[in-house]
C-alpha positions as a Markdown table, in Angstrom:
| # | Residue | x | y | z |
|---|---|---|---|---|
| 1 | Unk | 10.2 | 87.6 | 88.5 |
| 2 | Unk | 13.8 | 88.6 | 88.4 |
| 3 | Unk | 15.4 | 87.3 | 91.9 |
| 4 | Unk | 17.9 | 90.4 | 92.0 |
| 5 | Unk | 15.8 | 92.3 | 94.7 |
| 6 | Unk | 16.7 | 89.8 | 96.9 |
| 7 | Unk | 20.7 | 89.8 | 96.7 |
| 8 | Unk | 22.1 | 90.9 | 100.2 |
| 9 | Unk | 23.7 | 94.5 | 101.3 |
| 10 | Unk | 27.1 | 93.2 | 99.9 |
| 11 | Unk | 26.1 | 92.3 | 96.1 |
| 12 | Unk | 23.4 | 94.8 | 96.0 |
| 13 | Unk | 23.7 | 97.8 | 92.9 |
| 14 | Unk | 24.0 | 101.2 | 93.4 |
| 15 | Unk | 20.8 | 103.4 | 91.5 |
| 16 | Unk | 21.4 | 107.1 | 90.5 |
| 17 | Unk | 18.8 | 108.9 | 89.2 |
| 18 | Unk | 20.0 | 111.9 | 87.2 |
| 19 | Unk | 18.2 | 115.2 | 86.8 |
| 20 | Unk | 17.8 | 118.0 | 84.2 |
| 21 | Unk | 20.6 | 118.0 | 82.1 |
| 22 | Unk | 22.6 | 115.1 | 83.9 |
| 23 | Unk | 21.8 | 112.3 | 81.5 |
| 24 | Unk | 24.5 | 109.8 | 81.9 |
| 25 | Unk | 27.4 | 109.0 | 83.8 |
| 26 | Unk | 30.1 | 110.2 | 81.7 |
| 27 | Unk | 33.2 | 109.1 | 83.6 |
| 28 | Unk | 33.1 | 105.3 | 82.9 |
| 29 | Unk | 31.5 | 103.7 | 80.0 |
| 30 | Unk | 28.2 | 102.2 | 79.7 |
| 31 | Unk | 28.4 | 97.9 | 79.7 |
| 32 | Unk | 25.2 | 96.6 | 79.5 |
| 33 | Unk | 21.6 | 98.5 | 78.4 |
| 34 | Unk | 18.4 | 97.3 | 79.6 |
| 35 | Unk | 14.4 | 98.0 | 79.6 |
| 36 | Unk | 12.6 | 96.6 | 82.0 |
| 37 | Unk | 8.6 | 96.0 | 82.8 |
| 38 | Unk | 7.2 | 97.0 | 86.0 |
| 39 | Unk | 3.2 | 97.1 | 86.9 |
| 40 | Unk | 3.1 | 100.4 | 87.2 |
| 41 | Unk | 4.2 | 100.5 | 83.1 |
| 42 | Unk | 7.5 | 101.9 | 81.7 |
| 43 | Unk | 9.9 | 103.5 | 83.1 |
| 44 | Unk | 11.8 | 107.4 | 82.4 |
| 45 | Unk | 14.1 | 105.4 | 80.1 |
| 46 | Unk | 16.1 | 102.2 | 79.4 |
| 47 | Unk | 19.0 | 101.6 | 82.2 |
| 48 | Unk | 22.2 | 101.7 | 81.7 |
| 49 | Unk | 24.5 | 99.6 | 83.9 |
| 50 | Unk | 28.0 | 100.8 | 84.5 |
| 51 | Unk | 30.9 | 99.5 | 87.1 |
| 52 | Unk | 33.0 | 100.4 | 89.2 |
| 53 | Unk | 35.4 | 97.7 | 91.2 |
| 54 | Unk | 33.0 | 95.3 | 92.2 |
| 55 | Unk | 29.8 | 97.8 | 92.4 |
| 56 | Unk | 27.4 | 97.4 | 89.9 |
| 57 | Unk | 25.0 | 100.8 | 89.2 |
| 58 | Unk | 22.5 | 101.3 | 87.4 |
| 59 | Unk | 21.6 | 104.5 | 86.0 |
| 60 | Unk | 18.5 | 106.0 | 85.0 |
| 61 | Unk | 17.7 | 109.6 | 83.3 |
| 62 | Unk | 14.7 | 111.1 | 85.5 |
| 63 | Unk | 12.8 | 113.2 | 83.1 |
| 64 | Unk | 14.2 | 110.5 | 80.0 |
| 65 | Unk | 17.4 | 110.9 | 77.7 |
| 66 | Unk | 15.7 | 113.6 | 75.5 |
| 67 | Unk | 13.4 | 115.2 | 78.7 |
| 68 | Unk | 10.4 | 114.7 | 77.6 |
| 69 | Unk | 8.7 | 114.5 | 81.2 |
| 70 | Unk | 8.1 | 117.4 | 83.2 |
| 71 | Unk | 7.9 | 116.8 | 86.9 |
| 72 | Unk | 4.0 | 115.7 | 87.6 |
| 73 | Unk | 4.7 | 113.4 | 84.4 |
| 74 | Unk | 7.4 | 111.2 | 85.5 |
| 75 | Unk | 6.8 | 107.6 | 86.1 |
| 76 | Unk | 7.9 | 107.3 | 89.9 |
| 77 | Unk | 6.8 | 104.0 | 90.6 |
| 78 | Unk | 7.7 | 102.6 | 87.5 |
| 79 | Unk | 11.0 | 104.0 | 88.0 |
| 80 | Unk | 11.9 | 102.8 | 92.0 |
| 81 | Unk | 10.1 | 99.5 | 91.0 |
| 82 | Unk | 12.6 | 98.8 | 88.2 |
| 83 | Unk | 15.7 | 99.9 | 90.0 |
| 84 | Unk | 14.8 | 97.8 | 93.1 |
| 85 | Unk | 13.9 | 94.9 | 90.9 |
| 86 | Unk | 17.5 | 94.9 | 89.5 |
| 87 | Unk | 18.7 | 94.9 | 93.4 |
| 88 | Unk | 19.1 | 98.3 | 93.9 |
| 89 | Unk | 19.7 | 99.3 | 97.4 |
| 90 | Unk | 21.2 | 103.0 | 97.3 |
| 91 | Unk | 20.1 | 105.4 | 94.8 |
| 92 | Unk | 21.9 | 109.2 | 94.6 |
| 93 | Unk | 20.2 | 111.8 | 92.6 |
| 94 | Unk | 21.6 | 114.7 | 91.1 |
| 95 | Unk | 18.9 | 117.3 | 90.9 |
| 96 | Unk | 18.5 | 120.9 | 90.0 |
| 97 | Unk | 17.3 | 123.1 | 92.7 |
| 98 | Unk | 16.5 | 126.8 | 93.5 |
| 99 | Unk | 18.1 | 128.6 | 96.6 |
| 100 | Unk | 15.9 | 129.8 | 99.3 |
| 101 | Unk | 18.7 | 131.5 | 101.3 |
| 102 | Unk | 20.9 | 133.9 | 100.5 |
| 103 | Unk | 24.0 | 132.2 | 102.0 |
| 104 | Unk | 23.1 | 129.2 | 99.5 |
| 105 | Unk | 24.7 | 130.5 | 96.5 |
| 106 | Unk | 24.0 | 129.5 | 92.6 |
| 107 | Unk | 26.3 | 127.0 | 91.9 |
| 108 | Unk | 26.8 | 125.6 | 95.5 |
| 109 | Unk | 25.2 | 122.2 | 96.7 |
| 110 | Unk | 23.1 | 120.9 | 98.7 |
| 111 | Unk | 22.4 | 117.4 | 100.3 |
| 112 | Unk | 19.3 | 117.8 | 102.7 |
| 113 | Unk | 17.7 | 116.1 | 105.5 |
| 114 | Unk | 14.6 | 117.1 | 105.2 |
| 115 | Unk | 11.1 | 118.3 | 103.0 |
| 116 | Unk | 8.4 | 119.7 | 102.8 |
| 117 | Unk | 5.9 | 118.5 | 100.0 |
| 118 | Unk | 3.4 | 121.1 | 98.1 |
| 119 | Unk | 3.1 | 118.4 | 95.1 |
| 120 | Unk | -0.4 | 117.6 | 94.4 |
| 121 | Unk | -1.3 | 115.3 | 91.8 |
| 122 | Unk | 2.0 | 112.4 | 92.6 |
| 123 | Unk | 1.6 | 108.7 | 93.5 |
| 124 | Unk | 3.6 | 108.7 | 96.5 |
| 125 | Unk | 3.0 | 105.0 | 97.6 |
| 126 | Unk | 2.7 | 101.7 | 96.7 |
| 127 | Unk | 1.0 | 100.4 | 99.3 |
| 128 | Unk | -2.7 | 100.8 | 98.3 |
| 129 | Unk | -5.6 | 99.1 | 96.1 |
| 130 | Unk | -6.0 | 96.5 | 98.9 |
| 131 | Unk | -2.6 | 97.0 | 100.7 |
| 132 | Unk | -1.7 | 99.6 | 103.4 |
| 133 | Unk | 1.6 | 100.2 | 104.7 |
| 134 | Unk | 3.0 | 102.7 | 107.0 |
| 135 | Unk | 7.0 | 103.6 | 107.3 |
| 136 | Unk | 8.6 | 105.8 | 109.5 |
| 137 | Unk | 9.3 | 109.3 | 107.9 |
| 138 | Unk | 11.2 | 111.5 | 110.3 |
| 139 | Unk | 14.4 | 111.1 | 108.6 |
| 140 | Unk | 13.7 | 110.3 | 104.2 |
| 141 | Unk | 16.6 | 110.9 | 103.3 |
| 142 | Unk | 19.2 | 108.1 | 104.5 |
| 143 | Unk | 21.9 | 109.4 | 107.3 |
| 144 | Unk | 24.9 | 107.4 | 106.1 |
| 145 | Unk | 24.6 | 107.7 | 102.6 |
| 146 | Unk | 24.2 | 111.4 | 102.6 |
| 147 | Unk | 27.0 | 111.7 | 105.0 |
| 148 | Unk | 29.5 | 110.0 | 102.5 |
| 149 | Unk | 27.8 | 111.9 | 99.5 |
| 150 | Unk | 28.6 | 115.3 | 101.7 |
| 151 | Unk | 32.2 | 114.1 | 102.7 |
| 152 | Unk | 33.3 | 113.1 | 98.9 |
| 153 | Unk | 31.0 | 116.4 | 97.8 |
| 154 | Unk | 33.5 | 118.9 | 100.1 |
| 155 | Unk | 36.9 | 116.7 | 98.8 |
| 156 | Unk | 35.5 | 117.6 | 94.9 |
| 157 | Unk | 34.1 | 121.1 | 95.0 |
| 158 | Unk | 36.2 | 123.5 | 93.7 |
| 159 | Unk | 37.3 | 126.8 | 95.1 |
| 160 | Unk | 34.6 | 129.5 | 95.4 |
| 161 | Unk | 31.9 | 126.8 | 95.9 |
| 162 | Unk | 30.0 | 125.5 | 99.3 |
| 163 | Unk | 28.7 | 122.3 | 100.3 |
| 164 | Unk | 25.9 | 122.8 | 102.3 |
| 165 | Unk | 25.3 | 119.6 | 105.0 |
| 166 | Unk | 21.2 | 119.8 | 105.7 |
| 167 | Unk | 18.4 | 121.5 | 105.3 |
| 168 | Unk | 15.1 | 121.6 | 104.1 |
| 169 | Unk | 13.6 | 120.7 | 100.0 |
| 170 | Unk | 10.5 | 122.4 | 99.5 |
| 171 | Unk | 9.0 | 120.3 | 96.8 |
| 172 | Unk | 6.4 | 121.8 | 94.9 |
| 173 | Unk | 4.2 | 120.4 | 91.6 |
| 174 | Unk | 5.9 | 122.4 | 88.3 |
| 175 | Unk | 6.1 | 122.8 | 85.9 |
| 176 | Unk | 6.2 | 126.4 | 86.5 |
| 177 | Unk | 8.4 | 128.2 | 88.6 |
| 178 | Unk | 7.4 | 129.4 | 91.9 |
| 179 | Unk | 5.4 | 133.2 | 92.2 |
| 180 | Unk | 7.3 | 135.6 | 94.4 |
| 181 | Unk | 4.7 | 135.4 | 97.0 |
| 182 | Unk | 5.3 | 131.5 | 97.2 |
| 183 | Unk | 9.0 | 131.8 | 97.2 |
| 184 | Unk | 8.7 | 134.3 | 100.3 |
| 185 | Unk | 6.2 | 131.8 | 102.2 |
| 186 | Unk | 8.8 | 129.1 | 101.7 |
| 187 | Unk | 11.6 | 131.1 | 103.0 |
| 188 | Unk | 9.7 | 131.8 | 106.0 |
| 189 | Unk | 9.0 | 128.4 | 107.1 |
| 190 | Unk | 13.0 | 128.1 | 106.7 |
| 191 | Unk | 13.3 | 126.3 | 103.7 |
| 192 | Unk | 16.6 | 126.1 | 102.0 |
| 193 | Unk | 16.1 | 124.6 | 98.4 |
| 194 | Unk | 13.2 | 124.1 | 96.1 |
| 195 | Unk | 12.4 | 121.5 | 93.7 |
| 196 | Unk | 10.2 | 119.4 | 91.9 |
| 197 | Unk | 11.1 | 115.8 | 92.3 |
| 198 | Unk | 13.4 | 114.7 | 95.2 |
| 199 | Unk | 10.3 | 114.5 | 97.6 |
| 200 | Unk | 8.0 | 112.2 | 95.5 |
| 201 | Unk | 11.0 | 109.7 | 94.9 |
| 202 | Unk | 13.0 | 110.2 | 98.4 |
| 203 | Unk | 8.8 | 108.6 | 99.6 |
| 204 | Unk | 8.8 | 105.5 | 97.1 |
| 205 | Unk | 12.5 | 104.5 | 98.0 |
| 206 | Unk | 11.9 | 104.5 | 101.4 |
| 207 | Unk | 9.0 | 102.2 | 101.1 |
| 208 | Unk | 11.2 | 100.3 | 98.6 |
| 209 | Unk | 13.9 | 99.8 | 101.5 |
| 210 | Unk | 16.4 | 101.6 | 99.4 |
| 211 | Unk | 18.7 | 104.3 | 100.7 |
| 212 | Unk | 18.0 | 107.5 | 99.5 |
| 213 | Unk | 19.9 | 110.7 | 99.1 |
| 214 | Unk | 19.9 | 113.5 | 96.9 |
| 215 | Unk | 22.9 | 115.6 | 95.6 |
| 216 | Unk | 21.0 | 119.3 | 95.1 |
| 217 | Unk | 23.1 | 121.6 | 92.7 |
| 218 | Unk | 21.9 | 124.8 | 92.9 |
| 219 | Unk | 20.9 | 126.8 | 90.0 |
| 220 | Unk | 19.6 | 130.1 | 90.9 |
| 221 | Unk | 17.7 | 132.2 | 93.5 |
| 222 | Unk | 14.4 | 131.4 | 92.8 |
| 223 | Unk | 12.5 | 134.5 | 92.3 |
| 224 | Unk | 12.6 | 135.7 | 95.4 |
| 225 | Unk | 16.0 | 137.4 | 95.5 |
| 226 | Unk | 15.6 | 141.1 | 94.1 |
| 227 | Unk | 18.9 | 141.7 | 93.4 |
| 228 | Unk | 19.4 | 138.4 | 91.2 |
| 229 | Unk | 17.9 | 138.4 | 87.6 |
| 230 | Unk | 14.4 | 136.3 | 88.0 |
| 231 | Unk | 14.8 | 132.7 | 87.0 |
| 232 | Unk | 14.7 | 131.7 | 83.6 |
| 233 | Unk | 15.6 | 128.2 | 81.5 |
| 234 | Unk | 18.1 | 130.2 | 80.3 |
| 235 | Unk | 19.8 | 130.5 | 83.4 |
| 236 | Unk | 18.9 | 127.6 | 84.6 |
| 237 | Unk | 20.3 | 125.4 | 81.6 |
| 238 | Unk | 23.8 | 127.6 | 81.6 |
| 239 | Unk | 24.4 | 126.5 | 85.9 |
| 240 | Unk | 23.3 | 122.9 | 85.2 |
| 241 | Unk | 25.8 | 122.7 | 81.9 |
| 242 | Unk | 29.0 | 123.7 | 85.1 |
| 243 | Unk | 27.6 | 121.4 | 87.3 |
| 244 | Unk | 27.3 | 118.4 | 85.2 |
| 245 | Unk | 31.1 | 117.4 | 85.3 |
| 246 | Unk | 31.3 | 118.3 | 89.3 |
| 247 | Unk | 28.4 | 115.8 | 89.9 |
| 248 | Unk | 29.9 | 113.1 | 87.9 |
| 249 | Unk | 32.7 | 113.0 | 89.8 |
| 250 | Unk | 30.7 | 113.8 | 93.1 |
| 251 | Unk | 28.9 | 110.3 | 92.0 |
| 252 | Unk | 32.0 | 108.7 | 90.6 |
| 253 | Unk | 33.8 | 108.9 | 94.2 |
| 254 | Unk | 30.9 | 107.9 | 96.1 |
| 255 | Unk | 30.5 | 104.8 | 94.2 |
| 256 | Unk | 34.1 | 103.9 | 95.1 |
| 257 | Unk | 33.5 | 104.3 | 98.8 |
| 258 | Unk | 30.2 | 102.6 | 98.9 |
| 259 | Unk | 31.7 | 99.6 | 96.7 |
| 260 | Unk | 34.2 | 99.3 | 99.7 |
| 261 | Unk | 31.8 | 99.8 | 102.9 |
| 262 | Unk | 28.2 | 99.0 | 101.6 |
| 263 | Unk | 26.7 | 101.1 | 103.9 |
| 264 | Unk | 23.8 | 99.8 | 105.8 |
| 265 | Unk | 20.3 | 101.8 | 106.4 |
| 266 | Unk | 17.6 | 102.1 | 108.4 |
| 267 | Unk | 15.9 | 102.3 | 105.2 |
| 268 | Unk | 16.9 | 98.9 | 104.3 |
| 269 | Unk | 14.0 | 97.6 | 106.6 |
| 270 | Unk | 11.9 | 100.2 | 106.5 |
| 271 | Unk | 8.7 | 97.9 | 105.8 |
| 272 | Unk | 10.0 | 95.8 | 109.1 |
| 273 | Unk | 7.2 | 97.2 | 111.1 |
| 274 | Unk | 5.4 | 99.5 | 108.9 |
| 275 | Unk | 2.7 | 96.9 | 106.7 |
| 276 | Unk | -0.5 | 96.9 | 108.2 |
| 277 | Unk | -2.8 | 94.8 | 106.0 |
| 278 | Unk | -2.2 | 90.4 | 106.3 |
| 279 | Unk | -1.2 | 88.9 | 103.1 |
| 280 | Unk | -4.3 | 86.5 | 103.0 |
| 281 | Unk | -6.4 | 89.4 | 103.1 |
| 282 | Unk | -4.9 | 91.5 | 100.0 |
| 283 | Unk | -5.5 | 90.4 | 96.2 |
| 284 | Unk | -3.5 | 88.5 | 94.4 |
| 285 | Unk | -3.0 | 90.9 | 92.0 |
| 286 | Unk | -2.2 | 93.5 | 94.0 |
| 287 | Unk | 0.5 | 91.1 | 96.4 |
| 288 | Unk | 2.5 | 90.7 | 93.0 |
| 289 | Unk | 3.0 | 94.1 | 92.5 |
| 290 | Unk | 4.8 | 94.5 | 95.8 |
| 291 | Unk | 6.1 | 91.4 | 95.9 |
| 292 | Unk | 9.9 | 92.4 | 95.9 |
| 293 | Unk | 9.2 | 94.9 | 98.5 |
| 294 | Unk | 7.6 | 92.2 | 100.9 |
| 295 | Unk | 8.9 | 89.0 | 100.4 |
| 296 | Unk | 11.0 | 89.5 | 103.5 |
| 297 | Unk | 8.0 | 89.8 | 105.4 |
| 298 | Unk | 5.2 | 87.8 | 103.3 |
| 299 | Unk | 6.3 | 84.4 | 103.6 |
């Protein structure tokens, strides 16, 4: 069992998780390429480990270098279980998104405090087949970590574009884009964004006692704006090609401040009070699956 999961605050790695069409970090050059086995089987990809200063991170591709995992496909365990294992501790993922508001323009970003889940068919925990855990959810996306994200975001935007502090990710199954009808519900409950991964991840960290925030570049209008040509992969693949080299250095920043001031989450003992089930009680098999996530508490 690789011991990395258990390094403190101020060795600990930083994770990203890139999104559609952000496939490495292209501002600093790759050292070290890895694959690693998890119980809940492969991960998106290999991960590539990059530094900066004295911060480790370790990058994975969401949907896999070549993207050949759509949304309900992607291994989310597999992937939080492997980052974690290498002692991961923050994880910042770019992700495409749709605007729910007309004030949220295409090309403007997002870093949101809050979701809403439609998905359907995910594996949004790890604590089950013999194991029950319960953390606290009213805030999934980490506080201080999407409060440096949106500081360095403003500092790197450039003119014409709008960081957006807050608001809510509607997260829905995909593969498909949204019907009008469902984009119009979501904008009614006050929805600001829509995607189809953040959610599913932004859960599994959080159980994972890893810091979690998500850097949401928007794309297009969804489908319900009628002035707007209707979303396409077209359209889609042309904004995410401009936003690529802002979120590199969006990322590139961030991981010079949080080599500096390691910031520290309530996420980073989320389990504290949350595990239900006694460790004599749960299967062996099943206690060395979440192992890293409990040692701290299973003694």
């Amino acid at each position: 069992m690789n011991k990395e999961h258990l390094l403190p605050i101020k060795e600990s790695k930083l994770g990203v998780i890139g999104g559609s069409g952000f496939y490495s970090i292209n501002t600093i050059e790759c050292s070290k390429e890895i694959s690693v086995n998890t119980p809940y089987g492969k991960p998106s990809d290999s991960i590539r480990l990059f530094k900066i200063g004295n911060l480790e991170i370790a990058f994975i591709a969401r949907h896999g270098r070549t993207h050949k995992f759509n949304p309900t496909e992607v291994p989310y365990k597999a992937n939080i279980w492997a980052l974690r294992s290498l002692g991961v501790r923050w994880i910042i993922a770019p992700s495409a998104v749709g605007s729910l508001q007309e004030q949220i323009r295409p090309l403007d970003i997002v870093i949101p405090d809050q979701f809403i889940d439609r998905t359907h068919h995910r594996p949004a925990t790890f604590f089950n087949e013999g194991v029950v855990a319960h953390v606290t959810m009213g805030d999934p996306f980490c506080r201080n970590l999407s409060g440096i994200l949106s500081d360095i975001g403003e500092s790197n935007l450039p003119g014409g574009r709008q960081l957006h502090r807050g608001g809510t990710y509607l997260a829905m199954e995909g593969p498909a884009f949204s019907t009008r009808a469902e984009s119009n519900l979501y904008r009614q409950w006050g929805c600001s964004i829509i995607g189809m991964t953040n959610h599913t991840e932004a859960r599994l960290a959080k159980e994972a006692e890893i810091a979690y925030a998500s850097l949401s570049m928007v794309t297009d209008y969804d489908c319900w704006h009628q002035s707007h040509n209707e979303v396409s992969v077209e359209m889609v693949l042309e904004n995410l090609t401009i936003n690529t080299e802002v979120a590199n250095k969006i990322v590139y920043e961030t991981a010079k401040i949080i080599d500096v001031e390691r910031p520290q989450s309530s996420s980073h003992n989320s389990l504290k009070d949350g595990l239900i089930t006694k460790k004599d009680l749960v299967s062996k098999e099943t206690r060395s699956k979440v192992k890293i996530f409990t040692d701290n508490y299973w003694l």
